[in-house]
py3Dmol code that shows the C-alpha trace and the ligand (Angstrom):
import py3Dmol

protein = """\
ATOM      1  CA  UNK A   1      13.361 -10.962   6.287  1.00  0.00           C
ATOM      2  CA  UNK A   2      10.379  -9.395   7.422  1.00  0.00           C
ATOM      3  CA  UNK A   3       8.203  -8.653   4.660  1.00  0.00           C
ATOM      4  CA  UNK A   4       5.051  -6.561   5.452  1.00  0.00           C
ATOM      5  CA  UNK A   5       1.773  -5.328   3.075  1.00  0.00           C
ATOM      6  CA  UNK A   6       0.139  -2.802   4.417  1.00  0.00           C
ATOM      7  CA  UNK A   7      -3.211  -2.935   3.230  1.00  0.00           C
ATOM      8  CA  UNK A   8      -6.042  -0.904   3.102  1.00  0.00           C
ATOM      9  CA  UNK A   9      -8.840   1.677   1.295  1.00  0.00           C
ATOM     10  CA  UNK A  10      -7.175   5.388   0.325  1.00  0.00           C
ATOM     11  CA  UNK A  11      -6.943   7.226   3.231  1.00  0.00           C
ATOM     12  CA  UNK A  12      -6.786   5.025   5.373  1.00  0.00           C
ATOM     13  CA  UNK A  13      -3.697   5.712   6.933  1.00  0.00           C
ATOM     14  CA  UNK A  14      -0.973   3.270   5.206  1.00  0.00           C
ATOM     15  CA  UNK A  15       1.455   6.105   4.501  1.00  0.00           C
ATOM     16  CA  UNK A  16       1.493   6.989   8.100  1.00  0.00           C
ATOM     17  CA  UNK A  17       1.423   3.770   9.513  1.00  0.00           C
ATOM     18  CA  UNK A  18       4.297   2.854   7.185  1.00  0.00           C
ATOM     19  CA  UNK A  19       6.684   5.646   8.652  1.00  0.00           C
ATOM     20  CA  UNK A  20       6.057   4.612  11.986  1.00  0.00           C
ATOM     21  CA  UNK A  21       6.934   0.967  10.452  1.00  0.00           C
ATOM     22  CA  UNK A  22       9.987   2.049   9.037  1.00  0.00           C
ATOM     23  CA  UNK A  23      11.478   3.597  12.541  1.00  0.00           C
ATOM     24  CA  UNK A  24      10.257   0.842  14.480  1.00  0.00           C
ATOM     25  CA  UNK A  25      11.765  -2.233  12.300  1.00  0.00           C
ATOM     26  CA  UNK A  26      13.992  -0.506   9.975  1.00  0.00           C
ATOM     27  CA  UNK A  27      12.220  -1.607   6.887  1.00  0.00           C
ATOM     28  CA  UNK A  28      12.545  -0.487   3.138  1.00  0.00           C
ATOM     29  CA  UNK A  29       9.332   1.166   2.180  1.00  0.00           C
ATOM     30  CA  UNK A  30       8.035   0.441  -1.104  1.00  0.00           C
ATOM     31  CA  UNK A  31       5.354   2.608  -1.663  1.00  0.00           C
ATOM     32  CA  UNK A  32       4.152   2.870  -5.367  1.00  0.00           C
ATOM     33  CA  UNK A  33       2.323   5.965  -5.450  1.00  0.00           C
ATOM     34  CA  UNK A  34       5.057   7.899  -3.836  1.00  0.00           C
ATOM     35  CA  UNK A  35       7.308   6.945  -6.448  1.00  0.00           C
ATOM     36  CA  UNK A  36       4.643   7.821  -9.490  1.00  0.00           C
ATOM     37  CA  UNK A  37       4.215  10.985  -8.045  1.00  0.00           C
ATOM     38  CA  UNK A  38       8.003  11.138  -7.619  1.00  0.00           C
ATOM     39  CA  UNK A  39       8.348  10.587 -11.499  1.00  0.00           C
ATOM     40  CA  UNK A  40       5.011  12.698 -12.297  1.00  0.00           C
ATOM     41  CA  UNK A  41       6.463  15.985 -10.560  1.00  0.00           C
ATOM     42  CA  UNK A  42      10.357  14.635 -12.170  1.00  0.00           C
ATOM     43  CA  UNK A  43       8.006  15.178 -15.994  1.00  0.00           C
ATOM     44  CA  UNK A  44       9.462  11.524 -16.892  1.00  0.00           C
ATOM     45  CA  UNK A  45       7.735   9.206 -19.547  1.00  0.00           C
ATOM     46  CA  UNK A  46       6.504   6.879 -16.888  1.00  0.00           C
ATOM     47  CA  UNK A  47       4.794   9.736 -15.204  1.00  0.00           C
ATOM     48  CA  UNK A  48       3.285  11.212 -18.153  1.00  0.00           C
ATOM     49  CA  UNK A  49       1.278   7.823 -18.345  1.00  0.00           C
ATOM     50  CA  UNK A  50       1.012   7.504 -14.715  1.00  0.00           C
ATOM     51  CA  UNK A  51      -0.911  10.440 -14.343  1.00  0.00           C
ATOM     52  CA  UNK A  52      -3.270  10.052 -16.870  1.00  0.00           C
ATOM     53  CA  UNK A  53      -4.732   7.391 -14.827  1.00  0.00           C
ATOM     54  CA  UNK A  54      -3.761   9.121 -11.399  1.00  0.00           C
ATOM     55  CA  UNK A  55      -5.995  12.173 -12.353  1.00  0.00           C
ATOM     56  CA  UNK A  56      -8.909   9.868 -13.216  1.00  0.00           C
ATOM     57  CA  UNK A  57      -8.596   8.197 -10.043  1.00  0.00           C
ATOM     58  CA  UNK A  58      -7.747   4.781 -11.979  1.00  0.00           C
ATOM     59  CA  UNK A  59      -5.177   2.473 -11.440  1.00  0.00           C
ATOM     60  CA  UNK A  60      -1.817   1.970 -13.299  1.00  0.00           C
ATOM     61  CA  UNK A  61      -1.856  -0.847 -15.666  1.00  0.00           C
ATOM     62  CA  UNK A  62      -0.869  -3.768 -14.169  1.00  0.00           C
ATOM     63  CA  UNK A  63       2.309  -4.445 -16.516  1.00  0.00           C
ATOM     64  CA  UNK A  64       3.689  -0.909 -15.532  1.00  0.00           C
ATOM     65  CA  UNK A  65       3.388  -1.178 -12.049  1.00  0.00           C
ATOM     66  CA  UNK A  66       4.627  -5.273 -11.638  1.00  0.00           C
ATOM     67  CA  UNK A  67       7.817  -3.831 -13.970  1.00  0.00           C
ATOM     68  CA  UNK A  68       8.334  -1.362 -10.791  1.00  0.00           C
ATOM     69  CA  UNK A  69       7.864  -3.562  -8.348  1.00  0.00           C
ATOM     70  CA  UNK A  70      10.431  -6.100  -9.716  1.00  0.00           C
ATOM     71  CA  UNK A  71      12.808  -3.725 -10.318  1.00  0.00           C
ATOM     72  CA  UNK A  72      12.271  -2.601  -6.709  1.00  0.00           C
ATOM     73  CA  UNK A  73      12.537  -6.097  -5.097  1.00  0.00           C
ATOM     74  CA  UNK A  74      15.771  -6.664  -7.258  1.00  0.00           C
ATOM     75  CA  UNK A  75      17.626  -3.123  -5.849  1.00  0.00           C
ATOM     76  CA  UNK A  76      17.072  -4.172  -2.496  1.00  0.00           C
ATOM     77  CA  UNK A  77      17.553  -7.536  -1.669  1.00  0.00           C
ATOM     78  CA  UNK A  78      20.253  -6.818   1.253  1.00  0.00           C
ATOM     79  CA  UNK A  79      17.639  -5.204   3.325  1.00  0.00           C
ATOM     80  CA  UNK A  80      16.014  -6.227   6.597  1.00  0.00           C
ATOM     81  CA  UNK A  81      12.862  -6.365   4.866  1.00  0.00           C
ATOM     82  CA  UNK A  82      10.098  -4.665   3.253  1.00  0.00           C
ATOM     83  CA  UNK A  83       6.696  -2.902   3.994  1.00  0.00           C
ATOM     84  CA  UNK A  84       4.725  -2.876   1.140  1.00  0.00           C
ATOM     85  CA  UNK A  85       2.079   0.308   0.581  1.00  0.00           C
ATOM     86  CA  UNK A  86      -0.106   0.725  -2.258  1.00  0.00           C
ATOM     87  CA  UNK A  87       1.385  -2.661  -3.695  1.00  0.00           C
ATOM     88  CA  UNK A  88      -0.138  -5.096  -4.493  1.00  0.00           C
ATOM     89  CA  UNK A  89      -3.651  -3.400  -5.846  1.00  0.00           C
ATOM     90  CA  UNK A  90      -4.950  -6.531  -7.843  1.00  0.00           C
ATOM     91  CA  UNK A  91      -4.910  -9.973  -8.263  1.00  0.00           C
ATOM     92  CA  UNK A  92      -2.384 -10.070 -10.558  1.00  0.00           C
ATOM     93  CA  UNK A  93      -0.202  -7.775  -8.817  1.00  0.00           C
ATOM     94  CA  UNK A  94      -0.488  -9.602  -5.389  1.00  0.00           C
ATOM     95  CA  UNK A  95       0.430 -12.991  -7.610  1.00  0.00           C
ATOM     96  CA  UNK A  96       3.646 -11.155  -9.288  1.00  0.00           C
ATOM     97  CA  UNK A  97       4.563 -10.039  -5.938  1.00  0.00           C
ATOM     98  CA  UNK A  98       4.625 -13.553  -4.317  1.00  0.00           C
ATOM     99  CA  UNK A  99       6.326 -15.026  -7.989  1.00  0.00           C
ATOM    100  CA  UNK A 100       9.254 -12.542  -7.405  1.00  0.00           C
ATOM    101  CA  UNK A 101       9.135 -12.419  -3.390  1.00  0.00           C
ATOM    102  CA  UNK A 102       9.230 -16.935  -3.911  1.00  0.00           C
ATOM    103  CA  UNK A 103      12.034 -16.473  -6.386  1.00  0.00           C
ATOM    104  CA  UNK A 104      14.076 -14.732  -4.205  1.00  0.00           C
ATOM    105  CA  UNK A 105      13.551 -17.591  -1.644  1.00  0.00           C
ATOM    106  CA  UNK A 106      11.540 -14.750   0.469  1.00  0.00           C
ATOM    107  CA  UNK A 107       7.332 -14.553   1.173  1.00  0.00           C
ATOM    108  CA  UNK A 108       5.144 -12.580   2.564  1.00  0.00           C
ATOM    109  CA  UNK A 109       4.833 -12.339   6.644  1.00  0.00           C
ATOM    110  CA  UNK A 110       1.583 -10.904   7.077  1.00  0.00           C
ATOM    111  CA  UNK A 111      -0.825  -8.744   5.234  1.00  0.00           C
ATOM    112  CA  UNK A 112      -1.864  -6.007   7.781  1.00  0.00           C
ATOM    113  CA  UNK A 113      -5.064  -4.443   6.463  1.00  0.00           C
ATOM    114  CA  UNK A 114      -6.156  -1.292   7.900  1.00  0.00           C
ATOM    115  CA  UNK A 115      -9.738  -1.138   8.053  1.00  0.00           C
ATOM    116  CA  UNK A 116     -11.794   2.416   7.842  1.00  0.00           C
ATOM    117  CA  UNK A 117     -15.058   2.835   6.826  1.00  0.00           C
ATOM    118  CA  UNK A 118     -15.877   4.553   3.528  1.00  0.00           C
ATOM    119  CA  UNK A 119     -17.848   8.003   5.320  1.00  0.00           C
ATOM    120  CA  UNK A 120     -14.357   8.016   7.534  1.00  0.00           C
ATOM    121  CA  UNK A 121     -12.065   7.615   4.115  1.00  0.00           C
ATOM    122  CA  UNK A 122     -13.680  10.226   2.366  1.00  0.00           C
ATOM    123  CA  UNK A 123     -13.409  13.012   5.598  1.00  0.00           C
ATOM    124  CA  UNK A 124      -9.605  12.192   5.755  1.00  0.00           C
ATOM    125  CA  UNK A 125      -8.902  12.272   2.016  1.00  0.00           C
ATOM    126  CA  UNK A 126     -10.429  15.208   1.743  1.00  0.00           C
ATOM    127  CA  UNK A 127      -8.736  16.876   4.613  1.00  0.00           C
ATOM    128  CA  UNK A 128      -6.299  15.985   2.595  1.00  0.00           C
ATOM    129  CA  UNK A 129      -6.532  17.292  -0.352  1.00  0.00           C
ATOM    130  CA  UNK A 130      -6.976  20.823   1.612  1.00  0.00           C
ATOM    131  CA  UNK A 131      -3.849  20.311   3.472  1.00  0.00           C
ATOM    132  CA  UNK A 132      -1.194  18.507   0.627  1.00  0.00           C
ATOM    133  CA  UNK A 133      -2.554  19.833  -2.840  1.00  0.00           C
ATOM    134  CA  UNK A 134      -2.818  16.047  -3.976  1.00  0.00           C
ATOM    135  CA  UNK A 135      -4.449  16.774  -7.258  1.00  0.00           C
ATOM    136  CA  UNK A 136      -6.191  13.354  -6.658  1.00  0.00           C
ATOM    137  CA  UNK A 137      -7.503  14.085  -3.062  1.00  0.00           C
ATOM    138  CA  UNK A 138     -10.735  15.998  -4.497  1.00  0.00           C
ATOM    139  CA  UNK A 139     -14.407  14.811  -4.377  1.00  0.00           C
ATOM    140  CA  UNK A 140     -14.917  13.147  -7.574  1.00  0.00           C
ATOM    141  CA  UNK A 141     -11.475  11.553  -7.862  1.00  0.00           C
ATOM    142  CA  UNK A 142     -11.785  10.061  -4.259  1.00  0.00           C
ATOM    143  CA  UNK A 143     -15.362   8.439  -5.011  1.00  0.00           C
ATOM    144  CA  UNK A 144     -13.721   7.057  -7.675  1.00  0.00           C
ATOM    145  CA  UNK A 145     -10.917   5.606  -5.988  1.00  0.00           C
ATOM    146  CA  UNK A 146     -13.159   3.808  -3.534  1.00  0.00           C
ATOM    147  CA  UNK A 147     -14.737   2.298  -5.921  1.00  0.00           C
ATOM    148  CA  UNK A 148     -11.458   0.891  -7.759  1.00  0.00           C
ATOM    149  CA  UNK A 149     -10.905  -0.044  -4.272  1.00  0.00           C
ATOM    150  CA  UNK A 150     -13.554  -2.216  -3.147  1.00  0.00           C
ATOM    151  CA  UNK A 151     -13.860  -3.768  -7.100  1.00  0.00           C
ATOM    152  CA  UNK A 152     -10.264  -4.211  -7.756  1.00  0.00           C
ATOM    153  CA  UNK A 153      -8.278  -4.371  -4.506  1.00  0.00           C
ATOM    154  CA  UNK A 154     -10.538  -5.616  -1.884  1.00  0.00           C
ATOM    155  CA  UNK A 155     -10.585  -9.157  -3.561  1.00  0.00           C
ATOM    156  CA  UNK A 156      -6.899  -9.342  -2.398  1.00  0.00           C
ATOM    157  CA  UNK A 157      -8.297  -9.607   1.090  1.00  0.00           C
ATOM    158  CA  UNK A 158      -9.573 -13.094   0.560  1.00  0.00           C
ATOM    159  CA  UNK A 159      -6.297 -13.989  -1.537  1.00  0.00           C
ATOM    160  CA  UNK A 160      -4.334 -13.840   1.697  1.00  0.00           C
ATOM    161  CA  UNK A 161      -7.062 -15.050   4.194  1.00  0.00           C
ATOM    162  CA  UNK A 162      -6.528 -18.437   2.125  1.00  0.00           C
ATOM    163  CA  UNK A 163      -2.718 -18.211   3.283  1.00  0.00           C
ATOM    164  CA  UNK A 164      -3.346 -17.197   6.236  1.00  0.00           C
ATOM    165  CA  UNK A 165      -1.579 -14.188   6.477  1.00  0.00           C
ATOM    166  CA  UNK A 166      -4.543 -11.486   6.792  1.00  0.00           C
ATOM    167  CA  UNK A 167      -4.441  -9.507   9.865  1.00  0.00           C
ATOM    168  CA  UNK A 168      -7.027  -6.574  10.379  1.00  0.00           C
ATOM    169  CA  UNK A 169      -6.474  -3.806  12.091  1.00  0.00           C
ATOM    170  CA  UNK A 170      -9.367  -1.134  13.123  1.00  0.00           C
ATOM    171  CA  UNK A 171      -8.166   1.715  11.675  1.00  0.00           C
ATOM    172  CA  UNK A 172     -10.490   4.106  13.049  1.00  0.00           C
ATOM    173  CA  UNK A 173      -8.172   5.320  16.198  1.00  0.00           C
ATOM    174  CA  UNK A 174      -5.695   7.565  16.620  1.00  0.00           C
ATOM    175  CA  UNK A 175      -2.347   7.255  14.531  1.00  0.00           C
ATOM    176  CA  UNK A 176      -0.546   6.209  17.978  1.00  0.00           C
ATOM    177  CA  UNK A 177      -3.457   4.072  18.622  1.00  0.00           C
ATOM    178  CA  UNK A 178      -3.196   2.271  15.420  1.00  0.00           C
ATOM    179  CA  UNK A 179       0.290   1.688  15.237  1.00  0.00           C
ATOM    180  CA  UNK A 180      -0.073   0.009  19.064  1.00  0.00           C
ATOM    181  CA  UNK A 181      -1.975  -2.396  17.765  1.00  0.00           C
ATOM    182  CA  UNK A 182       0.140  -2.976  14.114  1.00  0.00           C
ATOM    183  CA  UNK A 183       3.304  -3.419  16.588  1.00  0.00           C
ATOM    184  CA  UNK A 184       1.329  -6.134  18.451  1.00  0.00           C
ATOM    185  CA  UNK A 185       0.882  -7.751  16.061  1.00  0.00           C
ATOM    186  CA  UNK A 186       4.161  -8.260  14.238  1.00  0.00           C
ATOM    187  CA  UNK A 187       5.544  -8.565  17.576  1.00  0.00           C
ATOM    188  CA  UNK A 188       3.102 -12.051  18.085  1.00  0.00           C
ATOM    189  CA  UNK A 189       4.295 -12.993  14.256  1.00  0.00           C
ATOM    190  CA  UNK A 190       7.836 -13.082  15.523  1.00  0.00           C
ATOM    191  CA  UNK A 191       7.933 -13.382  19.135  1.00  0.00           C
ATOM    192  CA  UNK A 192       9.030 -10.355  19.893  1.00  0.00           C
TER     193      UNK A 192
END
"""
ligand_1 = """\
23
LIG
P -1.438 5.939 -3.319
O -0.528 7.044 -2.936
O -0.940 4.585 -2.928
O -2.862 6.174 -2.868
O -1.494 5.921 -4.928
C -1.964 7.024 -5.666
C -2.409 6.571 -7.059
O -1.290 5.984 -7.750
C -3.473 5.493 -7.077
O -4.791 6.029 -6.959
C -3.238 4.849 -8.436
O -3.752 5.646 -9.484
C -1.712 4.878 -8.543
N -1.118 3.636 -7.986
C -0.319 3.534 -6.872
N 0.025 2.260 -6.647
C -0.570 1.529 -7.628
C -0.617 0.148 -7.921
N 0.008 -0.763 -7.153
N -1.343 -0.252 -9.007
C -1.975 0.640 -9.791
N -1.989 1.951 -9.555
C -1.288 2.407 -8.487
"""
view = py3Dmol.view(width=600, height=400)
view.addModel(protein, "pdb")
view.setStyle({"model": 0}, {"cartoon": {"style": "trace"}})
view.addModel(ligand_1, "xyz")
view.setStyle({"model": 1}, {"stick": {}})
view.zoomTo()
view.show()
């Protein structure tokens, strides 16, 4: 299985890189935040709580969103792989992941962090905001959410320099651009 984290600040193009992904290897995309909004717009418990912390530009608690991503890994074992987005977002989240990936007798092939400086973030979230409606893509929530970001989530970068599986990727091109050099990449991971 190949089993990808795409990594990187808000707005800096995971989403989109992950579709491209998706076509390209024929991966299962686990992305967390599409599925809290999915439950947020669907009026379920777990989006009630989800978007008290969504609005706020916070993150999820960490028991909610490992609960997810178990249940996740369990539904889909008979796939080719996944690409991660928006998961893991903590320590403890990128430790769960590798618990249930190991478990499975699976890891993780490579951490592909996208990286886009903050002035650059900000433009494209919110561009946005004007273009989606995403209730979090406004100016206060998105200062916010580079802050979780570089407290919270940034760490992670070092987790999986230590294993060797941190790749960066200038983010800063075009989409096509981008996703040239992503596809280099996995293709040196497996020979392709
Ligand atoms: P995203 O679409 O990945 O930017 O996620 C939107 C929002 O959903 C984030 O700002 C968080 O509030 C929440 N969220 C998504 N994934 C996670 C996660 N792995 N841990 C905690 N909160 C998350």
């Amino acid at each position: 299985m190949l089993n990808i984290v795409i990594f990187g600040a808000p707005g800096s193009g995971k989403g989109t890189q992950s579709d491209l992904l998706i076509r390209r290897y024929g991966l299962k995309h686990v992305s967390t935040g599409d599925l809290l909004r999915f439950e947020i717009k669907a009026g379920s418990e777990l989006g009630k709580t989800a978007d008290q912390y969504i609005s706020k530009g916070h993150l999820v608690p960490d028991e909610i969103m490992i609960e997810i991503l178990e249940d996740l890994i369990k539904k889909n074992l008979d796939k080719k792989g996944f690409i991660f987005d928006g998961f893991p977002r903590t320590l403890s989240q990128g430790e769960a992941l590798d618990n249930k990936l190991e478990k499975n007798g699976l890891n993780i092939t490579a951490v592909l962090s996208l990286d886009v400086k903050d002035k650059e973030l900000t433009n494209r979230l919110l561009k946005r905001g004007q273009l989606s409606g995403r209730s979090d893509d406004n100016g206060h929530t998105i200062k916010s959410r580079l802050q979780v970001y570089h407290q919270q989530t940034e760490p992670l970068k070092e987790y999986y320099a230590k294993q060797d599986k941190l790749i960066t990727i200038p983010g800063e091109g075009s989409v096509d651009e981008v996703f040239k050099l992503i596809e280099q990449a996995i293709d040196h991971l497996t020979g392709g």
